[in-house]
C-alpha positions in Angstrom: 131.3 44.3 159.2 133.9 46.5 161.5 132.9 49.7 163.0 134.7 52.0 165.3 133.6 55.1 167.1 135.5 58.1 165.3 134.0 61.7 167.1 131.0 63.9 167.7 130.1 66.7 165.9 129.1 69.6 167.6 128.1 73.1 165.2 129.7 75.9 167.8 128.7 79.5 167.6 132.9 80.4 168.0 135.4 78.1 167.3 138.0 79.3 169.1 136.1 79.9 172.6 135.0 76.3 172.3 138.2 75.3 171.3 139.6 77.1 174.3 137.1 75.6 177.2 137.9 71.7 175.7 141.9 72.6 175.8 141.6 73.8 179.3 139.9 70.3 179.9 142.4 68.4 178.8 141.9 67.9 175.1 144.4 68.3 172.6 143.8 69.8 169.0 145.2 67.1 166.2 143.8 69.2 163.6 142.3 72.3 162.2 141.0 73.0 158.4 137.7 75.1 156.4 135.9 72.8 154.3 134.0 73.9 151.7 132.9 72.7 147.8 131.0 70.1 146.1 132.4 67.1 148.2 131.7 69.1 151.7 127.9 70.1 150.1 126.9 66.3 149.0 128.8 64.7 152.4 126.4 67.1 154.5 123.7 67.6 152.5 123.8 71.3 152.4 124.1 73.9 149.1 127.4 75.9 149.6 128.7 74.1 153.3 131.9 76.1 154.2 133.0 75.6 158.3 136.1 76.5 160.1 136.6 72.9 162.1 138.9 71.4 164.8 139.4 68.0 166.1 140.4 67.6 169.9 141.2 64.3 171.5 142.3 63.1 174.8 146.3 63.0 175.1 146.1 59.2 175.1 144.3 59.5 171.7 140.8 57.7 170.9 137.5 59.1 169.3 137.5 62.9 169.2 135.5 65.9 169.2 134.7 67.9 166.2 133.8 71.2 166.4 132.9 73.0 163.4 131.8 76.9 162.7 129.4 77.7 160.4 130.6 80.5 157.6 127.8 79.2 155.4 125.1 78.8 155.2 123.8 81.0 158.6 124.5 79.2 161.4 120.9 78.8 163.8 120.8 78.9 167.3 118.8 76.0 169.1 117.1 76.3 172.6 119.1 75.1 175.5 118.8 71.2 175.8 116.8 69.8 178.8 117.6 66.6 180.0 114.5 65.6 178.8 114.4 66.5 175.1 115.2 64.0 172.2 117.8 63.9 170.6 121.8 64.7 171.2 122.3 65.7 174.5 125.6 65.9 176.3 129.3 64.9 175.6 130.8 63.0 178.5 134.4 63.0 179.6 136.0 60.8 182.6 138.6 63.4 184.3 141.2 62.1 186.8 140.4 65.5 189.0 136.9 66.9 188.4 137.6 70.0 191.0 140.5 71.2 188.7 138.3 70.4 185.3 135.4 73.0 187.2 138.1 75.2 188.2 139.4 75.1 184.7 135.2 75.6 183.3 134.9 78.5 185.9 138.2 80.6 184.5 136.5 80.4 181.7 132.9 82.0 183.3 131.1 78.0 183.0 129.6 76.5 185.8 127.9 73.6 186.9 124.1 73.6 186.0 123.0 72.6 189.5 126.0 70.9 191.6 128.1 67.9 191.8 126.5 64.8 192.9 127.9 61.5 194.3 127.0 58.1 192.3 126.6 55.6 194.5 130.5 56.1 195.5 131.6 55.0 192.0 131.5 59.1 190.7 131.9 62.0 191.7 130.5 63.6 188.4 128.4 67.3 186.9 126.7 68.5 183.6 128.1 71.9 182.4 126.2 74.0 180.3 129.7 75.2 178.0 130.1 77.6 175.1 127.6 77.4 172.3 125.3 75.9 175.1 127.1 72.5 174.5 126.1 70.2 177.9 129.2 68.4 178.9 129.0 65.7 181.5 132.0 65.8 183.7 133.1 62.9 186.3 135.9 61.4 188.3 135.8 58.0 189.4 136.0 57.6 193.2 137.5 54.3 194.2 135.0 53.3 196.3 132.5 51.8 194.4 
């Protein structure tokens, strides 16, 4: 049996802010549709499932991130994630220069949730709490390690 790692799904409060803070990252959109009807309610298991989505990738291509906007049924916030909860709990991205990725998270009014922190000089590397509350792990390899 073959498998390969296609994207994660995140459920965003607005598309286009979260669409916005992954761009300035780096990522590139590939694609943008609404889904709705009987194939979109059985797939996800919900009565009347209609989202706005968007797929971003890295430039060189590979699995993706979907984001998706809820138009029906009600979209429901969730509590902030704690590193300790179960469950899905951060996206990670490598970045080839993590002070311009924070400077590009700060234009946008997101911060780091405490600081960055060295890894055993193999990362330089941060969690950032981004629109919709979505944690995103950023780090930059270091060359030393």
């Amino acid at each position: 049996m073959g498998i390969r790692f296609e994207n994660v799904g995140i459920a965003v409060e607005d598309l286009e802010e979260a669409v916005d803070f992954f761009q300035g990252l780096g990522l590139v959109v590939v694609g943008r549709d609404e889904v709705q009807g009987e194939w979109a309610d059985t797939a996800v298991g919900l009565d009347g499932n209609h989202a706005r989505i968007a797929l971003l990738t890295a430039p060189d291509g590979g699995p993706g991130v979907e984001l998706f906007e809820y138009l029906h049924p009600e979209a429901l916030p969730t509590p902030d994630t704690l590193p300790h909860m179960i469950g899905m709990h951060r996206v990670a991205f490598r970045v080839d220069d993590l002070d311009a990725a924070l400077a590009a998270c700060d234009r946008r009014g997101y911060a780091p949730l405490r600081g960055v922190a060295d890894y055993e000089g193999v990362f330089r590397l941060t969690y950032v709490r981004g629109p919709s509350r979505i944690v995103v792990m950023l780090a930059q390899a270091t060359g030393e390690g």
